[in-house]
C-alpha positions as CSV (number, residue, x, y, z in Angstrom):
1,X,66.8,122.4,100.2
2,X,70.4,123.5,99.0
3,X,73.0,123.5,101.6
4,X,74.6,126.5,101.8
5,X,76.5,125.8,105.1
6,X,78.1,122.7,106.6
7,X,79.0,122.6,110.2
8,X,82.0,119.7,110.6
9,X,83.2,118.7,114.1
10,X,85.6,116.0,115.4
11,X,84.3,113.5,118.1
12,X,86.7,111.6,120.2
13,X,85.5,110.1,123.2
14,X,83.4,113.2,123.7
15,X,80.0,112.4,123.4
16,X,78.9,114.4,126.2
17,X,80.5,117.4,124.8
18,X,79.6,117.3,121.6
19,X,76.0,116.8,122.3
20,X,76.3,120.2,123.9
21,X,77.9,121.5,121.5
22,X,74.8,120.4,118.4
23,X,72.2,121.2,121.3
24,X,73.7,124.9,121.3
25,X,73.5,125.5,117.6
26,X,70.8,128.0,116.4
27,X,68.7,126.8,113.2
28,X,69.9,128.5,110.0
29,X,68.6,127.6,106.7
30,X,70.3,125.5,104.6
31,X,72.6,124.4,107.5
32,X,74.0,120.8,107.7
33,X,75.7,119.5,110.9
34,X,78.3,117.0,110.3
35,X,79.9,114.9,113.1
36,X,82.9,112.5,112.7
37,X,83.5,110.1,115.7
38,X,87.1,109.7,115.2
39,X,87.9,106.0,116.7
40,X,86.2,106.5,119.8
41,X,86.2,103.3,121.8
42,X,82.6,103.0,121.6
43,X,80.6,103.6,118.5
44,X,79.3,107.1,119.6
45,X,78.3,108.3,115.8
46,X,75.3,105.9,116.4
47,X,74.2,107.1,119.7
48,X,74.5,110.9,117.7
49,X,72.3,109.7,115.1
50,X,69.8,108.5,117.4
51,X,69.9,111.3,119.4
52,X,70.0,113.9,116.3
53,X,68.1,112.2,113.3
54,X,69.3,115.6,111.3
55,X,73.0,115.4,111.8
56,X,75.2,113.4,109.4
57,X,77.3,111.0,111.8
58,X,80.2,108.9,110.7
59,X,82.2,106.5,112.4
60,X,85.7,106.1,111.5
61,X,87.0,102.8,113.4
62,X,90.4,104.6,113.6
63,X,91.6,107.7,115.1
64,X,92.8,109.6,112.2
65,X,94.0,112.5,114.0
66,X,92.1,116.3,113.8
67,X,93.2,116.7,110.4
68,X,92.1,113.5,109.1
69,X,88.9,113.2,111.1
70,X,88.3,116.7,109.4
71,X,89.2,115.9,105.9
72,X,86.0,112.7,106.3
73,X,83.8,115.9,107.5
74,X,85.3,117.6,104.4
75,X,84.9,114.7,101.9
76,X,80.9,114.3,103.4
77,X,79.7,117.9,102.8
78,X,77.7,118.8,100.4
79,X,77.7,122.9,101.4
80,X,79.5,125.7,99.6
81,X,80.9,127.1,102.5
82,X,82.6,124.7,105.2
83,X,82.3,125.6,109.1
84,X,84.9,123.4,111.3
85,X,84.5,123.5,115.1
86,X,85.8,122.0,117.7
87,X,83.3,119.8,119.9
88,X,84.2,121.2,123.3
89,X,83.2,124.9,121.7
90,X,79.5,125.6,122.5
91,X,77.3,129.0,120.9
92,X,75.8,131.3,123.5
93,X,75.4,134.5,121.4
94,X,76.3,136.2,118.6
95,X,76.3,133.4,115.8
96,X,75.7,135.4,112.7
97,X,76.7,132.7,110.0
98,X,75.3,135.1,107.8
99,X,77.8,138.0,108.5
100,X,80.7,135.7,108.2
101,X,79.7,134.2,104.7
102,X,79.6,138.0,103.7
103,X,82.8,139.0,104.8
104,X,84.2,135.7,102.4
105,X,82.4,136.9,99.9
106,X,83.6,140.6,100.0
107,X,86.8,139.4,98.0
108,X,87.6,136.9,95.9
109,X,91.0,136.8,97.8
110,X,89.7,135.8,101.0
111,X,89.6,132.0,100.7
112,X,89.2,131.5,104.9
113,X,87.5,133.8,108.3
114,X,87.7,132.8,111.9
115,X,85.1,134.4,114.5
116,X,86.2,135.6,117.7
117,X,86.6,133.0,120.5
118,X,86.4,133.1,123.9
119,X,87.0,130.9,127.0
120,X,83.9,129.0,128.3
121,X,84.3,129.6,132.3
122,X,84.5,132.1,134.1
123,X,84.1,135.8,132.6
124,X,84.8,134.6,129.3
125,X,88.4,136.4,128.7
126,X,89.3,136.5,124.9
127,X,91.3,132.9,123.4
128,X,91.7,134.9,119.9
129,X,91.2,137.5,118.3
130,X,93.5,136.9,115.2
131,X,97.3,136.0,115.4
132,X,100.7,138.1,114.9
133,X,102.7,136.0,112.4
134,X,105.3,133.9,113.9
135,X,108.7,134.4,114.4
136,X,111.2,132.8,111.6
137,X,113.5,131.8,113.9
138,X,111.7,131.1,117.3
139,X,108.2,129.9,115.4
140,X,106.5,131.4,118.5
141,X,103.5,134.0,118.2
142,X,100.6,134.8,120.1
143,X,97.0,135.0,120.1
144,X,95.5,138.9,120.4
145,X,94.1,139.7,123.3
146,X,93.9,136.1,124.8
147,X,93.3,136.2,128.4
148,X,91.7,139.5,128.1
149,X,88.1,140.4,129.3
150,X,86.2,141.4,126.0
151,X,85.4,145.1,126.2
152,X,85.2,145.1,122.4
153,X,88.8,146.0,122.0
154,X,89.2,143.6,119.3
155,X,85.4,144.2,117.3
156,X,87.0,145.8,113.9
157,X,87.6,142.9,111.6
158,X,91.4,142.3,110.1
159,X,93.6,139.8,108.6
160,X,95.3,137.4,110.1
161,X,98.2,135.4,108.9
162,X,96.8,132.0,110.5
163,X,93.0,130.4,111.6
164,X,92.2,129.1,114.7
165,X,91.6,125.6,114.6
166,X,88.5,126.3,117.1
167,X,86.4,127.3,114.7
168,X,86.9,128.3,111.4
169,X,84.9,128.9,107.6
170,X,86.1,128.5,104.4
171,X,85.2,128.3,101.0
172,X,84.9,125.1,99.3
173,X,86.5,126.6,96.0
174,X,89.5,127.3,98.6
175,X,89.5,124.3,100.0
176,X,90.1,122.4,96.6
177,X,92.7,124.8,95.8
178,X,94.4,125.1,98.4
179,X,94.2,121.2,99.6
180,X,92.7,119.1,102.2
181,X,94.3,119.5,105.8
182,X,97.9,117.5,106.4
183,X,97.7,114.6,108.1
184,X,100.9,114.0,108.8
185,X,101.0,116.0,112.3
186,X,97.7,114.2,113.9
187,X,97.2,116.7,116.3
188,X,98.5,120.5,116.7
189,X,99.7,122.8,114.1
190,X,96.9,121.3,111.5
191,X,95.5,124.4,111.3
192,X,99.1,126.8,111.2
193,X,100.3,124.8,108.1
194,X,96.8,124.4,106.5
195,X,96.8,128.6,107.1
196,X,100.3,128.6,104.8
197,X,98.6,126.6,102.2
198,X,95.9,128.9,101.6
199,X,98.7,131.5,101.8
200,X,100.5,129.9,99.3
201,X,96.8,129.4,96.9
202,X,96.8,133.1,97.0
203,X,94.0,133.8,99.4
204,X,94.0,135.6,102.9
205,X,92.7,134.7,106.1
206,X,90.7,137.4,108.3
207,X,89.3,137.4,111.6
208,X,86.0,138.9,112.4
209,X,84.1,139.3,115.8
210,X,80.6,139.6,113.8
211,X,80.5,135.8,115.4
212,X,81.1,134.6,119.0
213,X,82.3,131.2,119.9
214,X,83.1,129.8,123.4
215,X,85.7,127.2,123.7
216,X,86.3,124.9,126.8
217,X,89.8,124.4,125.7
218,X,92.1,120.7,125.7
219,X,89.7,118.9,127.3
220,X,90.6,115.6,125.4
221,X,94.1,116.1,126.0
222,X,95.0,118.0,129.1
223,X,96.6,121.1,129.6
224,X,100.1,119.6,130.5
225,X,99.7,115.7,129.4
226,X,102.7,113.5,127.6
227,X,100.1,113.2,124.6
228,X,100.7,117.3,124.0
229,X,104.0,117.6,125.1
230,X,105.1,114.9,122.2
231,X,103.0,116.3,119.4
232,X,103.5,120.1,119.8
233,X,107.4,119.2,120.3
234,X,107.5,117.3,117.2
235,X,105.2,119.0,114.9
236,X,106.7,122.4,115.6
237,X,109.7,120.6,113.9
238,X,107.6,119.2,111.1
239,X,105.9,122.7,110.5
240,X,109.5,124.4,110.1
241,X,110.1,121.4,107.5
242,X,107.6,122.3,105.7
243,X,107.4,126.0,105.6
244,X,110.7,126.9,105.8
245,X,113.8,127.1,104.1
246,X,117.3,128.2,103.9
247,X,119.2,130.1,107.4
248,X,115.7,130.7,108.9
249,X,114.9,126.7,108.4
250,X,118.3,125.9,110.2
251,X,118.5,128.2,113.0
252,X,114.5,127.0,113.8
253,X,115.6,123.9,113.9
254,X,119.0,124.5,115.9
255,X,117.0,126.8,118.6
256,X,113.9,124.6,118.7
257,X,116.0,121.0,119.8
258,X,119.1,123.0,121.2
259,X,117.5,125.4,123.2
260,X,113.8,125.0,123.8
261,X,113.7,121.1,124.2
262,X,116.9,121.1,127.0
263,X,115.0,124.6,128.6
264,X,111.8,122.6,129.6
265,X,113.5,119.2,130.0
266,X,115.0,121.3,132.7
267,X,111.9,122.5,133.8
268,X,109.7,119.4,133.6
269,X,112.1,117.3,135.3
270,X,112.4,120.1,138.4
271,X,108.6,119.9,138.5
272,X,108.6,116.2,138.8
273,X,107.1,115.9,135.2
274,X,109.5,113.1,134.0
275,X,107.0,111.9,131.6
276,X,106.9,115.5,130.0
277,X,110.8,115.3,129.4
278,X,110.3,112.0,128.2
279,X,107.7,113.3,125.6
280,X,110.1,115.5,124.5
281,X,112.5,113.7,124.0
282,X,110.4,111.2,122.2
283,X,108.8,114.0,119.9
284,X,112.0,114.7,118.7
285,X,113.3,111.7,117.9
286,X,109.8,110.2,116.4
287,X,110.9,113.7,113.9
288,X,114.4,112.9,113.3
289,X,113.3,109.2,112.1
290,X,110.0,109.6,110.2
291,X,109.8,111.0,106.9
292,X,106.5,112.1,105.7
């Protein structure tokens, strides 16, 4: 059987997740699951392919951050069409695989699609629904309608300038145009600067709602852990190096370490959080002295 589809996801130290995650997956023909346990202290790709004789596991010994653990998944895949998801996402409803390999294929420009995503507890508000391109100064933007309850509001599919890192397709021919996903940020902002390559290959990104996923959200890392706090600090940096340039590029860099970084040193050390000042100070440092 050809694949036509193959589902890649990230294991660290998640086994119980991403068991729950493969058991929630519908069949679909010519579907491949691919697992990567990414350094996990135990060997939990072996436990996987046990457990789920039909899934491709691989073990990497080290933790090659999201991107790289991806870019394994990438490497391994035999399908035309690439589905990355997070393991702490699970499928409840609505997974029409189908619907979102049409909507790639209704342009030759459209190289990647995101489905709509949605918190796992509670009611379910929104988590995305497609992004509003980021500031060139600030590099902040949000996420439509996150934290609202789905009324479908957001059920007419549109562009979006960047793909959630939750769950995302693209096209293989995309893929080795536009490049495999940097590795140099390990975790966070993968997916925003992987979005500006396939901008840069010529091809848009959309979001359509024809597909439901439901994400549990930082469960490896915390909400408000050191761990974050350093890479989001330091890879914002390392996005504006590599997607901007001239005045924009300086006054990101100038509002980023002289007035976001002081602003929640401030507020981390008020809360008692030294170790979150300390991570931000370290993530701006570990920028300043690493070259890519």
């Amino acid at each position: 059987m050809n694949t036509t589809i193959s589902i890649i996801t990230v294991n660290y130290n998640g086994l119980a997740d991403t068991c729950e995650m493969i058991d929630s997956l519908p069949p679909y023909e010519g579907m491949e699951v691919i697992v990567v346990d990414n350094g996990s202290k135990a060997n939990e790709a072996a436990v996987i392919a046990a457990r789920y004789p039909h899934v491709k596991a691989i073990r990497s010994e080290q933790n090659l951050g999201f991107a790289g653990g991806n870019n394994l998944g990438i490497k391994a895949a035999t399908g035309q069409y690439l589905f990355f998801i997070n393991n702490d996402t699970v499928v409840r409803d609505n997974w029409h695989l189908e619907q979102l390999i049409h909507r790639l294929e209704s342009s030759e420009k459209i190289g990647m699609v995101c489905p709509k995503i949605r918190f796992a507890w509670e009611t379910s508000p929104i988590q995305f629904a497609g992004y509003t391109p980021l500031s060139t100064v600030t590099m902040r933007n949000h996420a439509i309608g996150f934290g609202e309850e789905d009324c479908g509001q957001y059920d007419t599919p549109h562009p979006t300038p960047y793909a959630h890192g939750a769950a995302m397709m693209a096209k293989r021919a995309a893929i080795d145009k536009a490049g495999l996903m940097p590795e140099c940020f390990f975790l966070y902002y993968e997916e925003l600067d992987w979005s500006m390559m396939f901008t840069r290959a010529g091809y848009e990104i959309w979001y359509d709602p024809c597909c439901t996923i439901y994400h549990k959200e930082s469960k490896s890392t915390g909400q408000a852990s050191p761990l974050k706090t350093f890479y989001t600090t330091r890879n914002r940096l390392l996005f504006v190096k590599r997607n901007m340039s001239g005045l924009s590029k300086c006054l990101s860099y100038l509002y980023i370490i002289g007035v976001v970084a002081p602003k929640d040193m401030l507020l981390f050390t008020l809360k008692g959080r030294i170790d979150l000042a300390k991570a931000t100070v370290s993530g701006i440092t570990n920028f300043i002295k690493t070259r890519e």
